[in-house]
C-alpha positions as CSV (number, residue, x, y, z in Angstrom):
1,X,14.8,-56.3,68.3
2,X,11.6,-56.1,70.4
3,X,11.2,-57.3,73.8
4,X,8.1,-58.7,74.0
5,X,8.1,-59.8,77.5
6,X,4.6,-58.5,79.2
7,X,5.6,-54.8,80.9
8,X,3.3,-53.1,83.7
9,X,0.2,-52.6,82.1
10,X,-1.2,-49.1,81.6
11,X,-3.8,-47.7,84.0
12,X,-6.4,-44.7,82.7
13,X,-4.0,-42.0,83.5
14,X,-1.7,-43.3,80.6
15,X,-4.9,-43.7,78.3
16,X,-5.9,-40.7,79.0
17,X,-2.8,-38.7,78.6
18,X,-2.4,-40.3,75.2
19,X,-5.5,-39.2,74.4
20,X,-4.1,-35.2,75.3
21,X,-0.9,-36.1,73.2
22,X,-2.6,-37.2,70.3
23,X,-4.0,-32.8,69.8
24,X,-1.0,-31.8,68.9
25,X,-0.1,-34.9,66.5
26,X,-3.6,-34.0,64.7
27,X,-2.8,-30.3,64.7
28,X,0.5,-30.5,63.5
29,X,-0.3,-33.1,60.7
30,X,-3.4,-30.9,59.4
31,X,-1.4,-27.9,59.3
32,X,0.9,-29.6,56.6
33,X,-2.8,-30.0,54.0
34,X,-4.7,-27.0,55.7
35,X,-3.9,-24.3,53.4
36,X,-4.4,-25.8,50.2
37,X,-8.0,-24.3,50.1
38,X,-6.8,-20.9,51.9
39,X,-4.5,-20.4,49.5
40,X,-6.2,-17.7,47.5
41,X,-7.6,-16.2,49.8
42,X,-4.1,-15.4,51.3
43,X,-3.1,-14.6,48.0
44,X,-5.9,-11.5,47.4
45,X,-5.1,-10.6,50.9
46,X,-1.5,-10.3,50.8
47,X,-0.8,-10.1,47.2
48,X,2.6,-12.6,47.3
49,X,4.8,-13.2,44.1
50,X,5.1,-16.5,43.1
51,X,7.9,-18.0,44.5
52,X,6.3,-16.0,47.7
53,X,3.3,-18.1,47.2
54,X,5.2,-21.5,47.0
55,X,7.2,-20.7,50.3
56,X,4.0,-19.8,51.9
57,X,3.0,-23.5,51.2
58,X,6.1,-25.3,51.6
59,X,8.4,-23.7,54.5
60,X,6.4,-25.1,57.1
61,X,6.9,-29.0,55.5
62,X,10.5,-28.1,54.6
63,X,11.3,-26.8,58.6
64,X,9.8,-29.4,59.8
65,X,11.5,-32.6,58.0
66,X,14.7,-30.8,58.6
67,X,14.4,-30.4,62.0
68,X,13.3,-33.5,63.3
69,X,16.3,-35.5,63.9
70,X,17.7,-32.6,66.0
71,X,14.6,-32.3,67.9
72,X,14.1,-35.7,69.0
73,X,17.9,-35.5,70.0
74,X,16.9,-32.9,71.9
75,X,14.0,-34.7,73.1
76,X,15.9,-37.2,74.9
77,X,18.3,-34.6,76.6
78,X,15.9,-31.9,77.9
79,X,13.2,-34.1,78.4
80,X,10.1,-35.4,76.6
81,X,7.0,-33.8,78.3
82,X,9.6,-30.2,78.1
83,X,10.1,-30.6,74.6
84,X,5.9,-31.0,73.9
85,X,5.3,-28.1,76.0
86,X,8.0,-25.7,74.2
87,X,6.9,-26.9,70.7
88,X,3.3,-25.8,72.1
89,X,4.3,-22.5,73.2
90,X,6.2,-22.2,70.0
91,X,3.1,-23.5,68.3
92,X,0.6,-21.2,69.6
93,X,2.3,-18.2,69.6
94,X,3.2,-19.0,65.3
95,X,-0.2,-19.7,65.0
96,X,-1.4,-16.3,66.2
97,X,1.3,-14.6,64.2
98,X,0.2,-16.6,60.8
99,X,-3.5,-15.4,61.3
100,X,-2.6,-11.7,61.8
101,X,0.3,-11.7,59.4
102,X,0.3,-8.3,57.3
103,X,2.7,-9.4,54.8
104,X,4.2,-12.3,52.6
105,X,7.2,-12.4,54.7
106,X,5.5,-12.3,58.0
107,X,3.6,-15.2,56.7
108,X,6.7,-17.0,55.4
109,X,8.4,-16.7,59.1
110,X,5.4,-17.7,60.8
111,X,5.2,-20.7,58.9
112,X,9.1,-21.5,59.7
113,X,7.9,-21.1,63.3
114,X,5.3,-23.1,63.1
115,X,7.7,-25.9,61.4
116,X,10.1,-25.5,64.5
117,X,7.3,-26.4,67.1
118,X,5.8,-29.0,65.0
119,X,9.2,-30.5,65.0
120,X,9.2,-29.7,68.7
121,X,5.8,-32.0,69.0
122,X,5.5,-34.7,66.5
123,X,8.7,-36.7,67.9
124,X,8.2,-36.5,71.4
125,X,4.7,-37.5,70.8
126,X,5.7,-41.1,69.4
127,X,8.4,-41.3,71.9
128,X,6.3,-40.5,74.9
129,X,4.2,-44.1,73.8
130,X,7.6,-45.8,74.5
131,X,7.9,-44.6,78.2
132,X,3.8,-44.3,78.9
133,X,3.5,-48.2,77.4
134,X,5.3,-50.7,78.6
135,X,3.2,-53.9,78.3
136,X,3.9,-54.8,74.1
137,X,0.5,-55.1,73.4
138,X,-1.1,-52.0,75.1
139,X,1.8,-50.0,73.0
140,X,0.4,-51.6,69.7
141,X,-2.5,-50.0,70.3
142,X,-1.6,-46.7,71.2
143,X,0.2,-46.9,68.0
144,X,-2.1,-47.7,65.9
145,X,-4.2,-44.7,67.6
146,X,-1.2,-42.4,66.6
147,X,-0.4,-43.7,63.4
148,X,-4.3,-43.3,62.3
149,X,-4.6,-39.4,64.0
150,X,-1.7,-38.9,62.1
151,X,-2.8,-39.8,58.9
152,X,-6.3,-38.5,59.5
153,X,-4.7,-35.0,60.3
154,X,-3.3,-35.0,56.6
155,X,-7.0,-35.7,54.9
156,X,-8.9,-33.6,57.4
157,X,-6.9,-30.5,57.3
158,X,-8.9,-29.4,53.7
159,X,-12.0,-30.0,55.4
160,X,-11.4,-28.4,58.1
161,X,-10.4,-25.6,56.1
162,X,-13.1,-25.7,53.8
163,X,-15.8,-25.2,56.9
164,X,-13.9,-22.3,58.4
165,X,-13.0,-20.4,55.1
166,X,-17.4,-20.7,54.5
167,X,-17.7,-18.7,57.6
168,X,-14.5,-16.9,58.8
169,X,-11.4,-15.0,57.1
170,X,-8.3,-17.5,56.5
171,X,-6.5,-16.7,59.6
172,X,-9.1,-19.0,61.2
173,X,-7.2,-21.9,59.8
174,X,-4.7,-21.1,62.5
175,X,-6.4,-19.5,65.0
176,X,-8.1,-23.0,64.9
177,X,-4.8,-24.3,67.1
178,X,-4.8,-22.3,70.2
179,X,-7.2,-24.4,72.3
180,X,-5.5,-27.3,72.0
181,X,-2.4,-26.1,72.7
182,X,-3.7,-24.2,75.8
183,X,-4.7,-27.3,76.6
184,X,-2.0,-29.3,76.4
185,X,-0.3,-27.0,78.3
186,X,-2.2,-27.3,81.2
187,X,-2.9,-30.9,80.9
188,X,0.1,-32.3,80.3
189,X,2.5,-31.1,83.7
190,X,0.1,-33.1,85.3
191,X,-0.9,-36.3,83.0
192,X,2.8,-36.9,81.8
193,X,5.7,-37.6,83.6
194,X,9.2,-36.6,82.2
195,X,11.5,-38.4,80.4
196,X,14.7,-38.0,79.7
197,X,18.1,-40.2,78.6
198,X,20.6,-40.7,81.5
199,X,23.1,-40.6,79.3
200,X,22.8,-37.0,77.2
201,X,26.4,-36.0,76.9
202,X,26.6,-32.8,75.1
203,X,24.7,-31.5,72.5
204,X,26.4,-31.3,68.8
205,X,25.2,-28.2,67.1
206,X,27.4,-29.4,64.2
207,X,25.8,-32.5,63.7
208,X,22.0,-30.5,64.0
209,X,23.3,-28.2,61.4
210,X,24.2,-31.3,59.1
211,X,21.2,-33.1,59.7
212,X,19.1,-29.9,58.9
213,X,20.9,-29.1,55.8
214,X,21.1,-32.4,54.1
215,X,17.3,-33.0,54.9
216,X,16.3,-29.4,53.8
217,X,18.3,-29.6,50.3
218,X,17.4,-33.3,49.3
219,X,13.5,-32.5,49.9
220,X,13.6,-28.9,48.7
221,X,15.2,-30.7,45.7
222,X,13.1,-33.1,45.1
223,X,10.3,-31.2,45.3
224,X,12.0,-29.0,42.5
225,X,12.0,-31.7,40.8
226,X,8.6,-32.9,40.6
227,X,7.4,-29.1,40.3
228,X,9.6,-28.2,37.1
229,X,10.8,-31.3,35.8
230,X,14.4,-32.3,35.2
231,X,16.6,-28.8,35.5
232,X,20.4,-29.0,37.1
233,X,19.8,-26.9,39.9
234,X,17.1,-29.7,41.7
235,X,19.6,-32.2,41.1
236,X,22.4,-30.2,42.4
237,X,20.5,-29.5,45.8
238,X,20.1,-33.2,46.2
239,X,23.8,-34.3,45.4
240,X,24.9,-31.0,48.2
241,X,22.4,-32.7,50.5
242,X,23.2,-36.4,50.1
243,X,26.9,-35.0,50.8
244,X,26.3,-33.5,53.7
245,X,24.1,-36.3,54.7
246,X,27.0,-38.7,54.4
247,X,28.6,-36.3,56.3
248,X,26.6,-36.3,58.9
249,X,26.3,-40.2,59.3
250,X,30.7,-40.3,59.4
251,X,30.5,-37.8,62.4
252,X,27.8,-39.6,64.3
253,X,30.3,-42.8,63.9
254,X,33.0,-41.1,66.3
255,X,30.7,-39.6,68.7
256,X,30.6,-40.3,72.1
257,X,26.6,-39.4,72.1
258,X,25.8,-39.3,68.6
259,X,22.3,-37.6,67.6
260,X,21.6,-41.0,65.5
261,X,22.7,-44.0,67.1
262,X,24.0,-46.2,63.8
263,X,23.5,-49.3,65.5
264,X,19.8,-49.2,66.1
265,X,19.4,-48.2,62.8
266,X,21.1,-51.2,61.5
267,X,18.9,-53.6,62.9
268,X,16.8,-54.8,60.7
269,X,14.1,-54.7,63.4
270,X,14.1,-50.7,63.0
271,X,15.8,-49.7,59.9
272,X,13.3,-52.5,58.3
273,X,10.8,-50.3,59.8
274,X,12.0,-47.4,58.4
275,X,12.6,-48.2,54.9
276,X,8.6,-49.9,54.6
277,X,7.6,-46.7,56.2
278,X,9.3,-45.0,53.3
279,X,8.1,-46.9,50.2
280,X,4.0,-46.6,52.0
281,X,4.6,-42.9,52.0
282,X,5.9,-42.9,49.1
283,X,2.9,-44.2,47.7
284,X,0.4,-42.5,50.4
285,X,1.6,-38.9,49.2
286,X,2.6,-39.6,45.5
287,X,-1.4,-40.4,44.6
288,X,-3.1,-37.7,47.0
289,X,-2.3,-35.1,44.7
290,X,-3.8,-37.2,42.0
291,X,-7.2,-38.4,43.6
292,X,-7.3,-35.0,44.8
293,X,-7.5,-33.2,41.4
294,X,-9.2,-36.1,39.7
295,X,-12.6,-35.3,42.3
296,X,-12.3,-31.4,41.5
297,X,-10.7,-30.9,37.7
298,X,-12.3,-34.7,36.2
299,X,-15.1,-34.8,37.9
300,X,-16.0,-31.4,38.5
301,X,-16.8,-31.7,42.4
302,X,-16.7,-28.3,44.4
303,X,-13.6,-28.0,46.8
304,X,-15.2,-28.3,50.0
305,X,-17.4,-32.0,48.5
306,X,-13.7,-33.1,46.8
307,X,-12.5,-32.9,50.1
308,X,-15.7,-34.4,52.1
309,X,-15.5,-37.2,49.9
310,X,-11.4,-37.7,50.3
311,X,-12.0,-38.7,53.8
312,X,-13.4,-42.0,52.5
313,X,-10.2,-43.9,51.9
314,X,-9.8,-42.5,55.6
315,X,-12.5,-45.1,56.7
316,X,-10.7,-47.8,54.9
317,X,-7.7,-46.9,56.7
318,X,-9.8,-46.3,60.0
319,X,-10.8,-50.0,59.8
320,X,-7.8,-51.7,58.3
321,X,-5.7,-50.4,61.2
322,X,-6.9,-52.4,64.1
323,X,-7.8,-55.4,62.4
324,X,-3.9,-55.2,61.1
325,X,-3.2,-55.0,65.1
326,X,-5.5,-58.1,66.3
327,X,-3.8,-59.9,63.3
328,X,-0.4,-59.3,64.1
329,X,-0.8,-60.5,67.5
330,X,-1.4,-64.2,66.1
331,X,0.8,-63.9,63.5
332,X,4.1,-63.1,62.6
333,X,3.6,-59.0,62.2
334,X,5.7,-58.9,58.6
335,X,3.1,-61.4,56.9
336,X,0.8,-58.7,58.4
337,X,2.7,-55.9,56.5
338,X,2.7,-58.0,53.4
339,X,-0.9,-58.4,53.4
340,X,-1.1,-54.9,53.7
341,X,0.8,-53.9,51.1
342,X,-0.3,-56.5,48.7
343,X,-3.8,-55.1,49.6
344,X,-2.4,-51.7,48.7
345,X,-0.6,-52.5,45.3
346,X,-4.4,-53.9,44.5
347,X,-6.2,-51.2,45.4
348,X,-3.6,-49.0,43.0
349,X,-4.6,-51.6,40.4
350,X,-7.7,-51.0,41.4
351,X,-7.3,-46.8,40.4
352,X,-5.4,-48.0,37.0
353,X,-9.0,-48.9,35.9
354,X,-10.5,-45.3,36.9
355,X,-11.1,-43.5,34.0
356,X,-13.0,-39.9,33.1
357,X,-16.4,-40.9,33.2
358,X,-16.0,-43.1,35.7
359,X,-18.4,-42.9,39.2
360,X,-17.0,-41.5,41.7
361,X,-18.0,-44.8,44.2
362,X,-15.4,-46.7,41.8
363,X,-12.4,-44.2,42.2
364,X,-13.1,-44.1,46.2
365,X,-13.2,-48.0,46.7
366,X,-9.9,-48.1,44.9
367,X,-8.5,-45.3,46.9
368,X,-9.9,-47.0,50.3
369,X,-8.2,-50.3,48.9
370,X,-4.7,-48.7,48.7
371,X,-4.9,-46.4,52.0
372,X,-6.2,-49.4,54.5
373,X,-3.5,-51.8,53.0
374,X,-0.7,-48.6,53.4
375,X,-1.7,-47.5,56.7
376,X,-2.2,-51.2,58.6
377,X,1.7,-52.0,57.0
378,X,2.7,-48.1,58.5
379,X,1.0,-48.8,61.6
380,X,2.8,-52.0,62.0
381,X,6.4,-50.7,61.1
382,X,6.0,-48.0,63.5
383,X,5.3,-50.5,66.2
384,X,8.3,-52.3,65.3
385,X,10.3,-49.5,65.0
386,X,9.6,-47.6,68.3
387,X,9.5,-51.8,70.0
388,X,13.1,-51.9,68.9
389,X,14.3,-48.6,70.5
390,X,15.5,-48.4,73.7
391,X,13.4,-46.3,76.3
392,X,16.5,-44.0,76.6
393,X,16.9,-42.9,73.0
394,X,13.1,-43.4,71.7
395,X,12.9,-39.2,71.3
396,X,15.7,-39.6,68.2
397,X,14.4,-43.4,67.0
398,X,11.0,-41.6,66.5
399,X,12.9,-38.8,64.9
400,X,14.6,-41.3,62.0
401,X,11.3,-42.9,61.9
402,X,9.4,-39.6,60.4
403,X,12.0,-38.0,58.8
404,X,12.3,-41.2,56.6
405,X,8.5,-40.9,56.0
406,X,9.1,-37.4,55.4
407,X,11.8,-38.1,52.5
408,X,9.1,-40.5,51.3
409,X,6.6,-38.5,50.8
410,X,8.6,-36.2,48.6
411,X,10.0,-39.2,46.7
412,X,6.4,-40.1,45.5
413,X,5.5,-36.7,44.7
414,X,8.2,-36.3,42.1
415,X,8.3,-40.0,41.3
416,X,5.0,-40.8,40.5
417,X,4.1,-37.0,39.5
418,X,6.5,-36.7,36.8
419,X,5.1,-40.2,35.5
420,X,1.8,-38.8,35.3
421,X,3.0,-35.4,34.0
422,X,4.8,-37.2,31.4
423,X,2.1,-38.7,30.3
424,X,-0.5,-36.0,30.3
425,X,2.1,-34.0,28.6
426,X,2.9,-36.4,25.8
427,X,-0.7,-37.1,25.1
428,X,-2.1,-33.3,25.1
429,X,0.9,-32.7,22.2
430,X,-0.8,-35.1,20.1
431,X,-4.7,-33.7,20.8
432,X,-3.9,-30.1,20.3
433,X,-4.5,-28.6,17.1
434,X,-1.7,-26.5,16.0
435,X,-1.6,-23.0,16.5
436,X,-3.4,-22.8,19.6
437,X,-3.3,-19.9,21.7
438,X,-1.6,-21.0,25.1
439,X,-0.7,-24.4,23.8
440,X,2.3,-24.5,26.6
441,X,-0.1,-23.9,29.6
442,X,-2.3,-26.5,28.3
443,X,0.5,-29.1,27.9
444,X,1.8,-28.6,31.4
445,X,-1.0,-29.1,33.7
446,X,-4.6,-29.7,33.5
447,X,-5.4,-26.7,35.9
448,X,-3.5,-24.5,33.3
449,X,-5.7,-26.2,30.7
450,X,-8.4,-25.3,32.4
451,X,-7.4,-21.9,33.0
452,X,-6.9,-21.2,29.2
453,X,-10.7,-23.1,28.4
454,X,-12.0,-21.0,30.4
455,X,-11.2,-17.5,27.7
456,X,-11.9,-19.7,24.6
457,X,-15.1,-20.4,22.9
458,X,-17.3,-23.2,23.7
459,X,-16.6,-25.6,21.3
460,X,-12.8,-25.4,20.9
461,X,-13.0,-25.2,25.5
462,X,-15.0,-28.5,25.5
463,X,-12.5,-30.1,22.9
464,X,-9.7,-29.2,25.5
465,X,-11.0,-29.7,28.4
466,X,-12.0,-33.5,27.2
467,X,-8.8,-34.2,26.1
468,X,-7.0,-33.0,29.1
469,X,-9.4,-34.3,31.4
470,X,-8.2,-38.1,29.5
471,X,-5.1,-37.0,29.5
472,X,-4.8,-36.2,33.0
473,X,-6.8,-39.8,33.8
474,X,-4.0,-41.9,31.8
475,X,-1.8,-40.4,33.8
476,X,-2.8,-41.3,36.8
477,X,-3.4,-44.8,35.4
478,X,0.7,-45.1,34.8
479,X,1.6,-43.1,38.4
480,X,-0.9,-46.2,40.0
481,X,1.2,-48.6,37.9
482,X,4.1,-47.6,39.4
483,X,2.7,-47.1,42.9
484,X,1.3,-50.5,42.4
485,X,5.0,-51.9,42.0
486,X,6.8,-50.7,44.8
487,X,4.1,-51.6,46.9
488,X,4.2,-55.3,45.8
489,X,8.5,-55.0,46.6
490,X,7.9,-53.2,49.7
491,X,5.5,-56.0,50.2
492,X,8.0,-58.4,49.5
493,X,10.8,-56.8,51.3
494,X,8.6,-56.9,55.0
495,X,8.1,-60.7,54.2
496,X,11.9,-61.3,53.3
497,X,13.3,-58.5,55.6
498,X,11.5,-58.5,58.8
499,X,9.9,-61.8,59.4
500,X,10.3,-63.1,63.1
501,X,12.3,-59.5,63.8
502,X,9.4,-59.0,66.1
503,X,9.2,-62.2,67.9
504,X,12.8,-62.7,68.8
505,X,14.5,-62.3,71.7
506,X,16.8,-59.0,71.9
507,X,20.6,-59.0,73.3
508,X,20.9,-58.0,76.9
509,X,20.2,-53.6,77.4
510,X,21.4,-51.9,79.6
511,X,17.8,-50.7,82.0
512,X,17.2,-47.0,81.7
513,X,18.4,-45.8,85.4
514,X,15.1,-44.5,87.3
515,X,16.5,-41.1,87.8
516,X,15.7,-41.3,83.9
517,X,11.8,-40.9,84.8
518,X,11.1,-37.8,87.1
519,X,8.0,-37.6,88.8
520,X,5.3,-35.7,87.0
C-alpha cells in the first residue's frame, strides 16, 4: 500500500526534467494513432498486400505490449535514465528508417524497431516519477500530467498527421520524432539522475521470452478476433498465449529475482490499480474506433475536421483530470474513481442516444462525458499503482501497469466491436434487397458499404448508404450499452476493492540503499 508520509519535496530541476520525459511519452503514444491517415499514401507508395498492410499498422502496437514487461525489468537493472536514452537512440534511428523505407518489409521492421524503443521509453518514463517525486502529493501531479500526455498522444497523432500529410510526403509522420529525441538525449544526462535496483540478480531471458510470447499471441489474437469474427485460429493464439502466460507467472514464483514480483501485484493497492486501468481502456479504445467513423462515414466530416473535432472529448479529459487530483486529496481516492466511472458509464449512455442525424455538439458532449470520467479514474489508479511500488522495482510495476492497459485496449476493440458489427450486420441483412451486387461487402462494414455505393446509381447508393449509415449508428448504440456496464462494475469494483488502500499505512520496506541513486 502507499506511504503517504510527506517525502522531500521537488525543486524545478525535477519539474523540469518531467517536463523533457514527458516528449518521448507523447511521441511514443501518437505513433500508435499516427498512421491511420497515412495509410494510403504508404499504400500507393509501396504497393503492400494486404496482410502487408495490416502488419504495417499493427507491429509496432503488437512489439510494444509484448515487450514491456521485459523492458521495465530491464529498466530497474541497467538503470532508468540508460534505458530512456537507448529507447531514444533506438527510436530515432527507426524513425529515420520508417520515413525512407523503400519496401513493405523495410517498413514492417522499422515499425518492430520502433515498438522496441517505445517499449524502451514508455516504462521508464512512469517509473522515473517514482524516484524524481517523493512528497505523495507532488507525485499525483506529475501523474496526472503523464497520464493526460499519454492519452493526448493517442487523439493527437491523426491530427498531427493530417497537417503534415497537407504539406509533406508520409515519411514526415516520422521524421516528426527526431527533435525530440535529440533532445532528450542531450537533456536528460544532465536533468535526470540514474536509477537503478540494488538488488538486480540476473537477467532471465527465459522468463522475457515467455512474457513476450504470451502478450504477443493473446493481443494478436484478439485482435483477430475483432477483425474477422469468431474463427479457431484467434482463439487458438489466445489459449497458446494464456499458456504460456501461466507459465510465465509459475516461473517468476521460484525466482530469486523474478521479472514480476507476485506479491506487489497481489495487493490490492496495485493489482486494484491494474485491473480499473484495464476495464477504462477497455472502454477508452473499444468506442474510438466508433466515434471515429461515426464523424467521417455518418456524418460525412473530412479526415483532417473528424480528427480536429476528436480532440474535444480531450478537453473533457484535460479538465476532469486535475479536478479528479484536488478531489482525491480530501477524499478517499476510490470514491474518486467511482465518480469517475459512473460519470463515464453516463456519458456512454449519453452516446446510446446518438443517432444519424444527430448534431455533431450532441455526439461530442457524450464523448467528453465518457473520456473525463475514464481518464480522472486512470489517472487515479496509476497514482495508486506506481504509490504502492517500491522505488527499487517501479521500472517493472510501471511495466504490469501498461501492459494491462495494453491487453485492455484490445479487449474493447473486439468486445465492443463485434457487438456493434453484429448488429450492423444483422440489420443491413434485413434492409438489402435481394440480389444485390456486393451484398457481402455491404453487410460487413459500413466503409465496404460505402465502397460499393459509390459504383451504383444514385437512388439504389442513397438507399444503402441510409441504411448502413442506421445500421452502423445502432450499433454503436449497443457497443455504448455495453461499455456503459462495465464501466458502472469497474465503478463498483474501485469503491468495494480499493477504498482506504490509499490511506493506510504499508508494512515496514526495506529503504532502497543510496548506491541505488547515482549522481546525474
Amino acid at each position: 500500500m502507499e506511504n503517504t508520509t510527506p517525502g522531500p519535496r521537488a525543486g524545478r530541476k525535477e519539474w523540469t526534467a518531467l517536463g523533457v520525459l514527458m516528449l518521448p511519452l507523447l511521441l511514443v503514444s501518437m505513433d500508435i494513432s499516427i498512421l491511420y491517415f497515412a495509410i494510403p499514401y504508404v499504400s500507393q507508395d509501396l504497393e503492400p498486400a494486404a496482410t502487408q498492410q495490416l502488419w504495417i499498422l499493427d507491429m509496432y502496437g503488437f512489439v510494444l505490449a509484448g515487450l514491456l514487461i521485459t523492458m521495465g525489468a530491464l529498466g530497474d537493472r541497467i538503470g532508468r535514465r540508460a534505458s530512456v536514452l537507448a529507447g531514444a537512440v533506438v527510436f530515432g534511428a527507426a524513425s529515420v528508417a520508417a520515413a525512407y523505407a523503400q519496401t513493405a518489409e523495410m517498413l514492417i521492421v522499422a515499425r518492430a524497431l520502433l515498438g522496441i524503443g517505445g517499449a524502451a521509453l514508455m516504462p521508464s518514463t512512469l517509473a522515473l516519477i517514482r524516484n524524481l517525486f517523493h512528497d505523495a502529493k507532488q507525485r499525483g501531479r506529475a501523474v496526472t500530467l503523464w497520464t493526460a500526455v499519454m492519452t493526448a498522444g493517442i487523439s493527437l497523432g491523426p491530427v498531427v498527421s493530417g497537417l503534415l500529410l497537407e504539406h509533406f510526403w508520409w515519411g514526415s509522420v516520422f521524421l516528426i520524432n527526431l527533435p525530440a529525441m535529440v533532445l532528450l538525449l542531450v537533456l536528460v544526462p544532465f536533468l535526470v539522475p540514474e536509477f537503478r535496483s540494488a538488488q538486480r540478480g540476473r537477467f532471465d531471458l527465459l522468463s522475457s521470452l515467455l512474457s513476450l510470447a504470451a502478450v504477443l499471441l493473446v493481443v494478436h489474437g484478439i485482435k483477430e478476433w475483432a477483425r474477422h469474427g469468431y474463427e479457431p485460429l484467434p482463439v487458438l493464439t489466445i489459449g497458446v498465449g494464456l499458456v504460456l502466460g501461466f507459465v510465465f507467472v509459475r516461473r517468476q514464483k521460484h525466482l530469486a529475482h523474478p521479472m514480476i514480483d507476485l506479491g506487489l501485484v497481489g495487493r490490492r493497492a496495485f493489482g486494484g490499480p491494474v485491473f480499473a486501468n484495464l476495464l477504462a481502456m477497455f472502454a477508452t479504445v473499444g468506442m474510438a474506433v466508433f466515434l471515429t467513423q461515426y464523424l467521417q462515414s455518418v456524418l460525412g466530416l473530412s479526415p483532417f475536421r473528424a480528427a480536429l473535432w476528436s480532440l474535444v472529448p480531450a478537453v473533457g479529459a484535460a479538465v476532469a483530470a486535475p479536478v479528479a487530483a484536488a478531489l482525491a486529496q480530501r477524499v478517499d481516492r476510490a470514491y474518486v474513481m467511482g465518480g469517475g466511472f459512473s460519470v463515464s458509464a453516463c456519458g456512454f449512455l449519453w452516446m446510446t442516444q446518438v443517432r444519424t442525424d444527430s448534431a455533431l455538439w450532441f455526439a461530442l458532449v457524450g464523448a467528453a462525458l465518457y473520456a473525463g470520467g475514464l481518464v480522472a479514474a486512470m489517472t487515479l489508479a496509476n497514482e495508486l499503482a506506481l504509490g504502492a511500488a517500491p522505488p527499487e522495482r517501479a521500472g517493472s510495476a510501471a511495466a504490469v501497469l501498461e501492459s494491462g492497459q495494453e491487453l485492455g485496449g484490445a479487449l474493447g476493440m473486439a468486445v465492443l466491436g463485434s457487438i456493434g458489427a453484429a448488429v450492423y450486420s444483422r440489420e443491413m441483412a434485413d434492409a438489402l434487397p435481394a440480389g444485390m451486387p456486393h451484398a457481402e461487402a455491404v453487410r460487413e462494414t459500413l466503409g465496404g458499404a460505402t465502397a460499393v455505393a459509390a459504383r451504383l446509381p444514385d437512388e439504389t447508393a442513397g438507399t444503402v448508404l441510409t441504411a448502413a449509415r442506421d445500421a452502423f449508428t445502432h450499433g454503436m448504440s449497443f457497443a455504448a450499452i455495453g461499455a456503459a456496464v462495465v464501466m458502472a462494475a469497474a465503478g463498483v469494483f474501485s469503491v468495494a476493492r480499493l477504498r482506504g488502500a490509499g490511506r493506510a499505512k504499508p508494512p515496514a520496506e526495506p529503504a532502497e540503499p543510496r548506491a541505488a541513486v547515482l549522481p546525474s
